[in-house]
One Martini backbone bead per residue (centre of mass of N, CA, C, O) as a GRO file, in nm:
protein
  471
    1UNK     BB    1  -0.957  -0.759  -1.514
    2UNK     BB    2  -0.917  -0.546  -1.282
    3UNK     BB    3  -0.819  -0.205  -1.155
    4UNK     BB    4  -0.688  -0.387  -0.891
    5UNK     BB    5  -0.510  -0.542  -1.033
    6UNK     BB    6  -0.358  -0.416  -1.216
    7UNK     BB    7  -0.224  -0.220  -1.000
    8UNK     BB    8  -0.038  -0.474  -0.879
    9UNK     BB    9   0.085  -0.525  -1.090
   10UNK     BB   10   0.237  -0.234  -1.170
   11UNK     BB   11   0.361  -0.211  -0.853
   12UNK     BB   12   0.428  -0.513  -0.801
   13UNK     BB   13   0.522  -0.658  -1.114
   14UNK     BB   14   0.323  -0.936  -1.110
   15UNK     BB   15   0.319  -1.131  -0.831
   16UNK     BB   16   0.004  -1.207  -0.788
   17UNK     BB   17   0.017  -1.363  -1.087
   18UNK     BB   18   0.347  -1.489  -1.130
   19UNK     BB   19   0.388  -1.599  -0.821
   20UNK     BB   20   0.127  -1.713  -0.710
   21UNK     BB   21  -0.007  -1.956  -0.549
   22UNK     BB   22  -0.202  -2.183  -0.430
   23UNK     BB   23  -0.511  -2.162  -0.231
   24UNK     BB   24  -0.642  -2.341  -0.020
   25UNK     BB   25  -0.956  -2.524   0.020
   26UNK     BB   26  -1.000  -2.336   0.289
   27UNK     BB   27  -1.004  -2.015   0.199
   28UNK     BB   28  -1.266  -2.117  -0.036
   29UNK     BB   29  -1.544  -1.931   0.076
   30UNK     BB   30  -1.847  -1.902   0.121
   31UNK     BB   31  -2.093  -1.707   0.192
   32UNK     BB   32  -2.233  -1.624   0.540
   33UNK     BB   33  -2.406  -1.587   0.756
   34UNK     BB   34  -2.418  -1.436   1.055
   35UNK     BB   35  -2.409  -1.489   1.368
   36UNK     BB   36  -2.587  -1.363   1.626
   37UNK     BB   37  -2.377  -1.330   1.874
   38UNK     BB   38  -2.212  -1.157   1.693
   39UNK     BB   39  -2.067  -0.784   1.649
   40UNK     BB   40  -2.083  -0.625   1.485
   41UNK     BB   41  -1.913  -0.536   1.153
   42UNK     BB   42  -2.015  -0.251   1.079
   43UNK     BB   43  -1.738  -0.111   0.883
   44UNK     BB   44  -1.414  -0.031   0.979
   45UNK     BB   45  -1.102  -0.229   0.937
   46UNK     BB   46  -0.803  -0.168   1.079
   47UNK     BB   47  -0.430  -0.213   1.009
   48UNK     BB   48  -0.083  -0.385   1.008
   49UNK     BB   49   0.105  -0.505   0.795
   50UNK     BB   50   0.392  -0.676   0.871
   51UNK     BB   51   0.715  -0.636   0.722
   52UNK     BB   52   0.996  -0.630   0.585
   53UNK     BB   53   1.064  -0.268   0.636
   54UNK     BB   54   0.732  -0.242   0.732
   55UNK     BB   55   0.441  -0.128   0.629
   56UNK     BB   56   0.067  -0.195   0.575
   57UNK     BB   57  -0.185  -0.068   0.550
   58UNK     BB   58  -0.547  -0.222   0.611
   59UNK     BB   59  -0.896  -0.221   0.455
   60UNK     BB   60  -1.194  -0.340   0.617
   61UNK     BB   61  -1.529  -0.391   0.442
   62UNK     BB   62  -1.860  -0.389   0.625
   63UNK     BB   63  -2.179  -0.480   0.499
   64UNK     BB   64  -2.494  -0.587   0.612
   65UNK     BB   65  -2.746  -0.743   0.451
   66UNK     BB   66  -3.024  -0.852   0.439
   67UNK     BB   67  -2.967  -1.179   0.446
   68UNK     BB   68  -2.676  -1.156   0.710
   69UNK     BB   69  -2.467  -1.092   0.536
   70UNK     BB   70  -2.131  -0.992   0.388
   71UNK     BB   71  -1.975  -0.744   0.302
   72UNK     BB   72  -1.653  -0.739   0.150
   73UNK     BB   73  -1.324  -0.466   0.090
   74UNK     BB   74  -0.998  -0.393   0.004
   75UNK     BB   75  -0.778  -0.194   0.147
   76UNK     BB   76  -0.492  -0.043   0.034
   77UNK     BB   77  -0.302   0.246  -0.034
   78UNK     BB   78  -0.042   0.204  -0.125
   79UNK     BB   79  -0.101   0.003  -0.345
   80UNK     BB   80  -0.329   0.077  -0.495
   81UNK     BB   81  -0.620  -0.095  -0.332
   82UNK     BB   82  -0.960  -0.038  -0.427
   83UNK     BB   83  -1.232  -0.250  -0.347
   84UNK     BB   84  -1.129  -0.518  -0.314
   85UNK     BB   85  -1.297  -0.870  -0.314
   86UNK     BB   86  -1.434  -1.041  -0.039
   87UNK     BB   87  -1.472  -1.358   0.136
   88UNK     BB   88  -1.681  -1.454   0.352
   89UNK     BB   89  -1.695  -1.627   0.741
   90UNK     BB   90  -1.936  -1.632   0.989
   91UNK     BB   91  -1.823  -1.820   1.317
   92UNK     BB   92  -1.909  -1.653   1.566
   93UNK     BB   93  -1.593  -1.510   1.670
   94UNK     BB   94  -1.516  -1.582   1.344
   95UNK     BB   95  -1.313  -1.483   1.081
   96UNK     BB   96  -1.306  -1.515   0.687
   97UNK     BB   97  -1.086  -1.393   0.482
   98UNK     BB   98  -1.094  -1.341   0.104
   99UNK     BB   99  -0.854  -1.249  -0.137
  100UNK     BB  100  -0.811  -1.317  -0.442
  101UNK     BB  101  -0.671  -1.148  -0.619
  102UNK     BB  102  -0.402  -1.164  -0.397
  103UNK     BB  103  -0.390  -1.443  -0.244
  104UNK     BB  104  -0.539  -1.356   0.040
  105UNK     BB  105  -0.565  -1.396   0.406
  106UNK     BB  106  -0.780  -1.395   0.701
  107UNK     BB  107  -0.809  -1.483   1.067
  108UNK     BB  108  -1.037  -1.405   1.338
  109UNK     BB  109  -1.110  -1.247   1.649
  110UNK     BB  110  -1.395  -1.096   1.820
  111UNK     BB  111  -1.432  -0.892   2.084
  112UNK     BB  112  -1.689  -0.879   2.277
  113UNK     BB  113  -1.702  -0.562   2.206
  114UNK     BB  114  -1.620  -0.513   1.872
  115UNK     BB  115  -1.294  -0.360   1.868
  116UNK     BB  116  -1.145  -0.621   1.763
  117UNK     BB  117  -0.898  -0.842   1.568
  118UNK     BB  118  -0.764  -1.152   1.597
  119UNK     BB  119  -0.494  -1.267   1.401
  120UNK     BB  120  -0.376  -1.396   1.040
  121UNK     BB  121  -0.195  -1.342   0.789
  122UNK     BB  122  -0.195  -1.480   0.417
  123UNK     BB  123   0.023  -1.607   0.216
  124UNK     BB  124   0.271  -1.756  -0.017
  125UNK     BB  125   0.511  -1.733   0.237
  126UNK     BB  126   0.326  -1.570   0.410
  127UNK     BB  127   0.303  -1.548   0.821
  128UNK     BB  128   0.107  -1.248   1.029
  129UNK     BB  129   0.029  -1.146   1.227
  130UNK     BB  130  -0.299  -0.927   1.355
  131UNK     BB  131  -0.468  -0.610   1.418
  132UNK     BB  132  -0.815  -0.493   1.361
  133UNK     BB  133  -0.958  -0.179   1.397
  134UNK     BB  134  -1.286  -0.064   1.485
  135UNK     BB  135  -1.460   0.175   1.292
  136UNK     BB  136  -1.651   0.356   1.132
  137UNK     BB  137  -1.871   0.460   0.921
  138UNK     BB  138  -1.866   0.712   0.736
  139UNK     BB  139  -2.062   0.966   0.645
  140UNK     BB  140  -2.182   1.050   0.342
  141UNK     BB  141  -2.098   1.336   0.373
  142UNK     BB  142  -1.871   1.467   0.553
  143UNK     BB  143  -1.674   1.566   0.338
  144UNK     BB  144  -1.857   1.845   0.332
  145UNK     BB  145  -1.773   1.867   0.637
  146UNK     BB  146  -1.625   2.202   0.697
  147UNK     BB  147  -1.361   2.429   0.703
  148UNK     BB  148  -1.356   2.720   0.620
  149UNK     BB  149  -1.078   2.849   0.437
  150UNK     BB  150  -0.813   3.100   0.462
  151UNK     BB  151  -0.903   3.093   0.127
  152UNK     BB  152  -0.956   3.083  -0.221
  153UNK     BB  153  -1.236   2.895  -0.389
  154UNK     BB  154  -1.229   2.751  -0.710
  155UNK     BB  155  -1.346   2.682  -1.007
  156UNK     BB  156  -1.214   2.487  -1.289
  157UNK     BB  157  -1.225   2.527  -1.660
  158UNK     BB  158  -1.014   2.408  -1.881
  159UNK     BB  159  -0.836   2.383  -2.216
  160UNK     BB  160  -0.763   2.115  -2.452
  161UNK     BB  161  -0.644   2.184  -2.798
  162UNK     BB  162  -0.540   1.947  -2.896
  163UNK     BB  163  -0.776   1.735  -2.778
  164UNK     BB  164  -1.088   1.859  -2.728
  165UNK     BB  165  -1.052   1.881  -2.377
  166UNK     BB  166  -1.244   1.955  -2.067
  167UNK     BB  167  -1.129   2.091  -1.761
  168UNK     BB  168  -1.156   1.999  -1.413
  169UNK     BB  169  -1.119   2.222  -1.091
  170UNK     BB  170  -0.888   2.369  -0.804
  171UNK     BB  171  -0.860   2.676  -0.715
  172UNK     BB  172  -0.622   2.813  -0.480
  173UNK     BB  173  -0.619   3.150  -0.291
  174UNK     BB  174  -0.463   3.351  -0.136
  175UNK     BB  175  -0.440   3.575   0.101
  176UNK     BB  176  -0.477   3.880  -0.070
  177UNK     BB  177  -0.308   4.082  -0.353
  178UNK     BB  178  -0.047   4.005  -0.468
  179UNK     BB  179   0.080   3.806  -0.644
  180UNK     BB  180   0.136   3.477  -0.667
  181UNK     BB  181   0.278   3.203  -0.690
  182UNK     BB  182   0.241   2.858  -0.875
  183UNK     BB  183   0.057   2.570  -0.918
  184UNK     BB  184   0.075   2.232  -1.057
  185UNK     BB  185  -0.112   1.942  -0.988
  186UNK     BB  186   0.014   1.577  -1.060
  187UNK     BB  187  -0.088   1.275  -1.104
  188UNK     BB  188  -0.066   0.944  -1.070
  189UNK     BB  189  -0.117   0.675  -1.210
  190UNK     BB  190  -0.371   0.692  -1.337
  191UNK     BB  191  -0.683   0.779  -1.296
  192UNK     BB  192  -0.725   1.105  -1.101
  193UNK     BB  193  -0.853   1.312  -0.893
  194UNK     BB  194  -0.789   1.608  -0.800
  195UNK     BB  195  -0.701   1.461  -0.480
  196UNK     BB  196  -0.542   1.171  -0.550
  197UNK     BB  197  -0.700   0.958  -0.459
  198UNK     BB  198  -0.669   0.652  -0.181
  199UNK     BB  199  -0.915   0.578  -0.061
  200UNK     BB  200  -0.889   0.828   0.206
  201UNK     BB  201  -0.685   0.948   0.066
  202UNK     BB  202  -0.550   1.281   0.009
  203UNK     BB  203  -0.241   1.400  -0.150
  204UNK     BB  204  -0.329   1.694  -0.290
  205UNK     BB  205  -0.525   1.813  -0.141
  206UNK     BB  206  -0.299   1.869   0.140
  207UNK     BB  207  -0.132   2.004  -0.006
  208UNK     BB  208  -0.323   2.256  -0.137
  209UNK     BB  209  -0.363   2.364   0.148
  210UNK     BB  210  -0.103   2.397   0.265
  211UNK     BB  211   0.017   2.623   0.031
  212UNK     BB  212  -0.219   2.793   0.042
  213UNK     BB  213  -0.150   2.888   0.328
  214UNK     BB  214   0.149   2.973   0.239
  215UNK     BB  215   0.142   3.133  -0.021
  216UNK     BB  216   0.030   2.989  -0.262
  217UNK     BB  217  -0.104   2.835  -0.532
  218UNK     BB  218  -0.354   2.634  -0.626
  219UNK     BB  219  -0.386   2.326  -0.888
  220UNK     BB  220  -0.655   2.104  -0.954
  221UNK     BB  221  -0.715   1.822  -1.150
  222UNK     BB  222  -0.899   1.628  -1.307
  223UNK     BB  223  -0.860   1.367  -1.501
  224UNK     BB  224  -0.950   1.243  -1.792
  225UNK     BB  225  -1.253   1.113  -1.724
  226UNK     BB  226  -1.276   1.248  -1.471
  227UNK     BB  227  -1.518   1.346  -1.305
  228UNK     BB  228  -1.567   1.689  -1.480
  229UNK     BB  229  -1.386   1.566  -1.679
  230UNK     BB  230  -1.359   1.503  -1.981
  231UNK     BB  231  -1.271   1.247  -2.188
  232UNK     BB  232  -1.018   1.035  -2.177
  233UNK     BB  233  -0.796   0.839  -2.120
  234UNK     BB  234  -0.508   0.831  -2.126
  235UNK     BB  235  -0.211   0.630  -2.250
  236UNK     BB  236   0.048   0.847  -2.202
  237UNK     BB  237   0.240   1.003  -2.085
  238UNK     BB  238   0.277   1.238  -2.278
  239UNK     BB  239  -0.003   1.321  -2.341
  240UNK     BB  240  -0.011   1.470  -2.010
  241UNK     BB  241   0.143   1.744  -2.135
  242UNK     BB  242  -0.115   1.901  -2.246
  243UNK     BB  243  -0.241   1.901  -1.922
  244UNK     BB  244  -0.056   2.073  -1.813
  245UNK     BB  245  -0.014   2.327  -1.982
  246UNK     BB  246  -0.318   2.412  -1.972
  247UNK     BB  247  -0.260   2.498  -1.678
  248UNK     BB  248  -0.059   2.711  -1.720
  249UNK     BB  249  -0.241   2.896  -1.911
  250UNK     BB  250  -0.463   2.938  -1.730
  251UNK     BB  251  -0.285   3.126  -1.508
  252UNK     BB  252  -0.184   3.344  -1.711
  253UNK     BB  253  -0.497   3.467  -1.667
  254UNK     BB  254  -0.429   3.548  -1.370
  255UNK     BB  255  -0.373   3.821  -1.172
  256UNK     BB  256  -0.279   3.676  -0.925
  257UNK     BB  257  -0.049   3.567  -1.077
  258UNK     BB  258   0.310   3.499  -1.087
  259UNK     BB  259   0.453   3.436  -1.369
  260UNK     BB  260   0.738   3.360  -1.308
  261UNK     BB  261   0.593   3.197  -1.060
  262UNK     BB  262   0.562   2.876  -1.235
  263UNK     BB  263   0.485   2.563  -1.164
  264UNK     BB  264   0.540   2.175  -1.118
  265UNK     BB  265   0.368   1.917  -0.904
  266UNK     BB  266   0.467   1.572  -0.919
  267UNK     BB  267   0.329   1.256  -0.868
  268UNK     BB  268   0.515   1.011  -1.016
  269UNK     BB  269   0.424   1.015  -1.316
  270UNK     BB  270   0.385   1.320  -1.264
  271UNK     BB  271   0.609   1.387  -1.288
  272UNK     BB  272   0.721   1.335  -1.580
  273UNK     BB  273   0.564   1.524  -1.667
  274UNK     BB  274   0.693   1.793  -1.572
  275UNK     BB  275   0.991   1.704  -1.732
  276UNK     BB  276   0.852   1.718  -1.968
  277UNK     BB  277   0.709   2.013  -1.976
  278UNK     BB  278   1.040   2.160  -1.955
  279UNK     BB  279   1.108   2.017  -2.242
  280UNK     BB  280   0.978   2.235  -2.358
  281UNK     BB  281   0.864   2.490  -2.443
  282UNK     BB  282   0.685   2.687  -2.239
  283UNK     BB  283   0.799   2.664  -1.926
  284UNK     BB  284   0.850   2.633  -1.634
  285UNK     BB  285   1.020   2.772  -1.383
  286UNK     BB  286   0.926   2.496  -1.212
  287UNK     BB  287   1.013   2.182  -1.026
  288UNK     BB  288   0.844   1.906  -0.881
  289UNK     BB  289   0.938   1.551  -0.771
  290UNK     BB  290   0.725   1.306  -0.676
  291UNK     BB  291   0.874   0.960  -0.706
  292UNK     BB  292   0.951   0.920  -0.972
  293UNK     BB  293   1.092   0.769  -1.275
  294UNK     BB  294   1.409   0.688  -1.401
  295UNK     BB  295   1.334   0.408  -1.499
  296UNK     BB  296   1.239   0.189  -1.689
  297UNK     BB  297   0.948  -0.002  -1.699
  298UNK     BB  298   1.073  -0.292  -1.686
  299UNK     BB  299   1.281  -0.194  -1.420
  300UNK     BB  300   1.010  -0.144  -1.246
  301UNK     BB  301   0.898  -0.386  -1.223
  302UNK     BB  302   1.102  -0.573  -1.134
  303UNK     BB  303   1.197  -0.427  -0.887
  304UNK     BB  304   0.951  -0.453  -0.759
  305UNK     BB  305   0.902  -0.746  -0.699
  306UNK     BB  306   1.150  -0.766  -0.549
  307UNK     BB  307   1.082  -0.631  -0.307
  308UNK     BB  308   0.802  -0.790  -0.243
  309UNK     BB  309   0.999  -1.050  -0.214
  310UNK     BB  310   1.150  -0.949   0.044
  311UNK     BB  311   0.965  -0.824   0.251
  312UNK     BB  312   0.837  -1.154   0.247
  313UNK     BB  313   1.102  -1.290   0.286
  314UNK     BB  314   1.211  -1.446   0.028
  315UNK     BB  315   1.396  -1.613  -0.114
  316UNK     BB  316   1.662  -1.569  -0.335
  317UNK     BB  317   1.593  -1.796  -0.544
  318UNK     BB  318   1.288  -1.699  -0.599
  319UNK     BB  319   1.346  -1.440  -0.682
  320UNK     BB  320   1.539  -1.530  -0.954
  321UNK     BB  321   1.281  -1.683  -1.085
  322UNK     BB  322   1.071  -1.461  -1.084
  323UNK     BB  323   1.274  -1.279  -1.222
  324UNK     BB  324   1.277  -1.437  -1.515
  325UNK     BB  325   0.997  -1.458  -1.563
  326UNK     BB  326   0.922  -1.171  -1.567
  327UNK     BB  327   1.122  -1.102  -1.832
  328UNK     BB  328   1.035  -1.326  -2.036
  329UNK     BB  329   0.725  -1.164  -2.047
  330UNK     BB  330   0.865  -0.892  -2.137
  331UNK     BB  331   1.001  -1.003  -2.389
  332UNK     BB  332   0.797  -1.065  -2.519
  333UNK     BB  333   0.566  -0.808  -2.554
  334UNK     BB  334   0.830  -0.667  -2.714
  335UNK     BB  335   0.859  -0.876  -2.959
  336UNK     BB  336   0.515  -0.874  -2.984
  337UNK     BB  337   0.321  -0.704  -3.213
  338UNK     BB  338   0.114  -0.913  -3.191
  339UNK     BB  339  -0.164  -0.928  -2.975
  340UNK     BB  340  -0.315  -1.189  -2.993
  341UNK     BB  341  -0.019  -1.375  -2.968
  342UNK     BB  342   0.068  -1.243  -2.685
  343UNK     BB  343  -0.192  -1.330  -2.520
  344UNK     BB  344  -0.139  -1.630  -2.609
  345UNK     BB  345   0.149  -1.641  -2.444
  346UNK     BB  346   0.086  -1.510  -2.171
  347UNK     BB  347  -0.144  -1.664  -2.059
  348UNK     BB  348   0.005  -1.938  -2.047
  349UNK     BB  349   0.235  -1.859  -1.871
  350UNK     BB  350   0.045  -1.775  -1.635
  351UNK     BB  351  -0.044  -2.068  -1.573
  352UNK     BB  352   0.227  -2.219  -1.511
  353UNK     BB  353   0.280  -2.030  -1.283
  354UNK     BB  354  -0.067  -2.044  -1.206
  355UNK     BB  355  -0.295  -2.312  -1.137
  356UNK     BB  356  -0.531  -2.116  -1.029
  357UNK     BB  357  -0.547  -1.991  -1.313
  358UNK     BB  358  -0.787  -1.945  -1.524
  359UNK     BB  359  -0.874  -1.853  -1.824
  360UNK     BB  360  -0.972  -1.587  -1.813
  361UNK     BB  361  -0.840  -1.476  -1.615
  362UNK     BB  362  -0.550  -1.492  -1.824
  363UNK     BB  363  -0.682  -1.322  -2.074
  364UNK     BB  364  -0.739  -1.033  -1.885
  365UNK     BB  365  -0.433  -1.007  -1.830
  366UNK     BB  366  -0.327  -1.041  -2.090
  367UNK     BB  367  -0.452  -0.756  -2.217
  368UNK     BB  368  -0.335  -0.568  -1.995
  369UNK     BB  369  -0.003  -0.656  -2.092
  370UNK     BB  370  -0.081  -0.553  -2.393
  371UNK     BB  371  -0.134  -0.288  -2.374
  372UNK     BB  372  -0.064   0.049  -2.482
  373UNK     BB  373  -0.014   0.148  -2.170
  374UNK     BB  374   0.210  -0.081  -2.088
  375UNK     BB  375   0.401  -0.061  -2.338
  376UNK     BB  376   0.479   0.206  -2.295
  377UNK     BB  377   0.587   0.184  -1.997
  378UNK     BB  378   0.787  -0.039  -2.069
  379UNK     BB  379   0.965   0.174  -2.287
  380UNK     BB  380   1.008   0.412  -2.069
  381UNK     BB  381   1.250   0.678  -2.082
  382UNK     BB  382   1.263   0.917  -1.849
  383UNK     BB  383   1.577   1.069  -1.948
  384UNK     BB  384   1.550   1.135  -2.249
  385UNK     BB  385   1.512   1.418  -2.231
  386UNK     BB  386   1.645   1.623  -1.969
  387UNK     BB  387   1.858   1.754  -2.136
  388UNK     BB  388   1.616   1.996  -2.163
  389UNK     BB  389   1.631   2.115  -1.852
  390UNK     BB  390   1.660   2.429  -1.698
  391UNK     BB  391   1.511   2.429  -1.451
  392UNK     BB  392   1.440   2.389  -1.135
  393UNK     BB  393   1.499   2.092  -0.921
  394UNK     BB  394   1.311   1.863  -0.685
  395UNK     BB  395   1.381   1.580  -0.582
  396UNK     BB  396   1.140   1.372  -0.432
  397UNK     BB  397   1.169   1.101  -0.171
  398UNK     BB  398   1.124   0.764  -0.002
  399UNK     BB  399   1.253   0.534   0.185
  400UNK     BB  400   0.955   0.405   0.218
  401UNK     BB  401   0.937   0.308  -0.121
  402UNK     BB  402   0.816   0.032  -0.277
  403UNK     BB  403   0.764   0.134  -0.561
  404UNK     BB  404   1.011   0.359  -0.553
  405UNK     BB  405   1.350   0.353  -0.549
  406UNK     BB  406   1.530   0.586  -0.428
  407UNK     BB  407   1.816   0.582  -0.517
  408UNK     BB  408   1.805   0.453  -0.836
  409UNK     BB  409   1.592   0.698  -0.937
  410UNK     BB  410   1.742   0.943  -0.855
  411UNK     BB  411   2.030   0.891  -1.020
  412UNK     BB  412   1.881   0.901  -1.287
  413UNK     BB  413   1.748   1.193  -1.266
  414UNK     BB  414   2.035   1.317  -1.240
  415UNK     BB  415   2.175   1.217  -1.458
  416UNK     BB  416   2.021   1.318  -1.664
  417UNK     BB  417   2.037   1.644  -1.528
  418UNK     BB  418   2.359   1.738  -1.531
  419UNK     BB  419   2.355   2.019  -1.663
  420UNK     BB  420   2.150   2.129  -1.418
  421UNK     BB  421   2.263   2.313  -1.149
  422UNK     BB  422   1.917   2.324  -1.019
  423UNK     BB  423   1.931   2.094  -0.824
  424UNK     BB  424   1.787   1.888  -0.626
  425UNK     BB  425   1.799   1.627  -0.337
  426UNK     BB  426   1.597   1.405  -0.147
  427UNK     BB  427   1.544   1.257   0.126
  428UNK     BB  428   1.316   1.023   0.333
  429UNK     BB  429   1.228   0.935   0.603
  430UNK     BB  430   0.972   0.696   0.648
  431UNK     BB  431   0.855   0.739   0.338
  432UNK     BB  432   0.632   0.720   0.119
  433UNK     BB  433   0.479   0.701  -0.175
  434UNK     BB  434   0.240   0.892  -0.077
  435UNK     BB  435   0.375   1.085   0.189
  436UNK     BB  436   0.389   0.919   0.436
  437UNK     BB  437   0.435   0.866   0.770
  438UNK     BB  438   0.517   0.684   1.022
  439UNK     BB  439   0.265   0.536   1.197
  440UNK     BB  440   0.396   0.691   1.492
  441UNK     BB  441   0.311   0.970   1.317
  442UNK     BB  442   0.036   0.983   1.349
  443UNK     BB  443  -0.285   1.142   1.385
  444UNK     BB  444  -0.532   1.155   1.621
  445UNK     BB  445  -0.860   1.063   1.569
  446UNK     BB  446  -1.095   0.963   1.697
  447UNK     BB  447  -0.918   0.735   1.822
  448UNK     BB  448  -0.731   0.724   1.539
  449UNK     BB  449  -0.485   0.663   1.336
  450UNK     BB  450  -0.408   0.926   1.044
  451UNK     BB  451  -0.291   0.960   0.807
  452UNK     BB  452  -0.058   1.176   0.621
  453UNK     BB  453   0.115   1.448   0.518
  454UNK     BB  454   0.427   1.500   0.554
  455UNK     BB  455   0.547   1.729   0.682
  456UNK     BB  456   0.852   1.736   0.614
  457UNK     BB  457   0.767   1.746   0.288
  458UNK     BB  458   0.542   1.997   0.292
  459UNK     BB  459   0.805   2.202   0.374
  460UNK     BB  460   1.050   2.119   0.172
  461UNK     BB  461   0.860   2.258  -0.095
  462UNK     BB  462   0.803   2.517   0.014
  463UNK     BB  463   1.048   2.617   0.068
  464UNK     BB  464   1.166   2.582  -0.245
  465UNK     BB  465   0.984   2.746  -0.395
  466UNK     BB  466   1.033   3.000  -0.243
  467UNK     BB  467   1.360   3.011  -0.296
  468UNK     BB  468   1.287   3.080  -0.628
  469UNK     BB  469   1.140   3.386  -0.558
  470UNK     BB  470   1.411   3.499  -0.458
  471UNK     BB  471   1.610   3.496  -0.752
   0.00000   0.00000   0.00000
């Protein structure tokens, strides 16, 4: 299974392996040359998915090879869904897309002028018109294109002597002689670049852009194994906590910092990361977590599944059909600690629920679900700490997050929080997961609007920030 298989399985419960049907045998489709009368087609197609309670970005990629035929790969951002492979058939204005991993079609007609593709996606119980429109792919420079900013920009690079690895990121540091008060920012679930990046999204990059501006230092750094950081990936959130430390420890050698106001901003996974570095010795200032799991994670798993096939308008009978089946899967692997045995359990299990899956297939996600970091997070109760965190927190969520429940886990980990006085909580309404606002409010770039992390967010944090720097 693929690294985008797990994403989806991860956030999404395990629906489209656990829950989907088999695609009709008109799907699967051989890639074919385009006809020449089509015009082109290189470059990225972006829509809006329309679901019931929101709507979720979806952008594929087409690159023309040289046999004539097309190359394309399907991201969700939402969804932390990058490059997964689709299956083209161009055929006239015609065009078919399957994205085999995710159990998904698209079908539309292109446009005379080659700028809209009008179409209809599908997937197993769910069938929603769609319009992709369609922009360049970007110079593969572009990234390197920016205006200096207003702040000093420094590349860092600091050790995690538990584990004797050696970590690198980016300080930035505002303008003026400070001290600065100072953040370490946490990416969420799974190795992520200092950028903490989702297809073209980076949502640390503008976080840490937003407050560097407005008067903050920020820290941010590749996850082990990744970019110019070294070591491997970490196995469990609590790993994380020696290399959140390590970045507080490398800011306290900086004069710029401002020692009393230095705290940890972690996103997702990267909260309970914060939460946790907050419950040792030598604790951060404070505490920023945004959307966090409050909730243990097998909890998170049933939870996101339920959510996604409501979305999908799915019936509540199916709903507790297949919540009953995934509850069973994974008290299979909490009960089964030969892994080999677990695997040969889970794997069958995962066929009779979806006979489309082959047996391979089968085998390398049942490897997945049995893995050290999957079991783990199955185990894992964000609260059990809790009450060892005495810094101010803010727990900051999004109405619109699919992937985290925004009351059940606020609920959790403020209750959990309890005893700390020093908590802060608040909803945002029409935030996603990423902490985008409503696509109706994103801003418009070369005629097409894009991403961005909500200003309301962007504030709301800055804002709390500073009211700490000044008790």
């Amino acid at each position: 299974m693929t690294i985008n298989t797990f994403r989806v399985m991860r956030l999404l419960g395990a629906f489209f392996i656990c829950f989907a049907l088999a695609a009709p045998a008109s799907a699967r489709v051989a890639p074919r040359a385009a006809v020449a009368d089509v015009p082109p087609l290189d470059g990225l197609w972006k829509g809006q998915l329309k679901v019931p309670g929101g709507q979720l970005e979806v952008i594929f990629r087409f690159v023309k090879l040289t046999g004539g035929e097309y190359f394309a790969t399907l991201d969700v951002p939402l969804q932390k869904v990058s490059r997964m492979a689709v299956k083209t058939e161009v055929k006239a204005d015609t065009v078919r897309l399957f994205a085999e991993e995710a159990n998904s079609r698209f079908i539309g007609k292109v446009s005379a002028d080659g700028k809209q593709m009008v179409g209809t996606w599908q997937q197993p119980g769910f069938k929603v018109p769609m319009t992709l429109t369609f922009s360049a792919l970007p110079a593969m420079n572009a990234k390197n294109v920016r205006l200096t900013p207003p702040y000093r920009e420094e590349e860092a690079t600091f050790s995690n002597l538990s584990v004797n690895t050696r970590l690198s990121g980016m300080l930035t540091i505002p303008a003026g002689p400070g001290p600065f008060p100072a953040v370490v920012l946490l990416s969420d679930a799974g190795p992520q670049d200092r950028d903490g990046t989702v297809g073209d999204f980076a949502p640390l990059g503008l976080l840490a852009d937003y407050l560097t501006r407005r008067g903050v230092a920020v820290l941010r750094f590749d996850d082990r194994g990744v970019g110019k950081s070294g070591g491997t990936p970490a196995v469990t959130t609590a790993d994380l906590v020696s290399d959140a430390q390590a970045g507080l420890n490398y800011l306290r050698t900086r004069p710029e910092i401002d020692l009393a106001h230095l705290g940890l901003v972690g996103h997702g996974e990267g909260g309970n990361v914060a939460l946790l570095a907050a419950a040792q010795p030598l604790p951060p200032a404070f505490v920023v977590a945004l959307a966090a799991y409050g909730l243990p994670g097998r909890d998170i798993v049933v939870q996101q599944q339920a959510t996604t096939l409501r979305t999908l308008g799915t019936e509540t009978a199916q709903i507790e059909a297949a919540t009953k089946r995934q509850q069973a899967m994974l008290e299979i692997i909490r009960q089964t600690t030969d892994n080999a045995q677990a695997q040969a359990i889970v794997a069958n299990m995962l066929k009779q629920n979806n006979a489309a899956i082959d047996n391979a297939t089968a085998q390398s996600s049942a490897a997945e679900m049995t893995s050290a970091r999957y079991r783990y997070f199955l185990a894992f109760n964000p609260v059990e700490k809790l009450s060892a965190v005495a810094c101010p927190v803010l727990l900051l969520n999004g109405t619109s997050d699919l992937t985290i429940n925004a009351d059940a886990n606020l609920n959790a980990l403020k209750n959990g929080l309890g005893k700390n006085k020093a908590v802060t909580v608040k909803k945002l309404q029409g935030v996603n997961h990423l902490f985008q606002p409503d696509a109706t409010k994103w801003p418009i770039i070369n005629g097409q609007p894009q991403p961005n992390f909500s200003p309301e967010a962007q504030e709301t944090i800055r804002e709390w920030i500073v009211a700490q720097t000044k008790k």
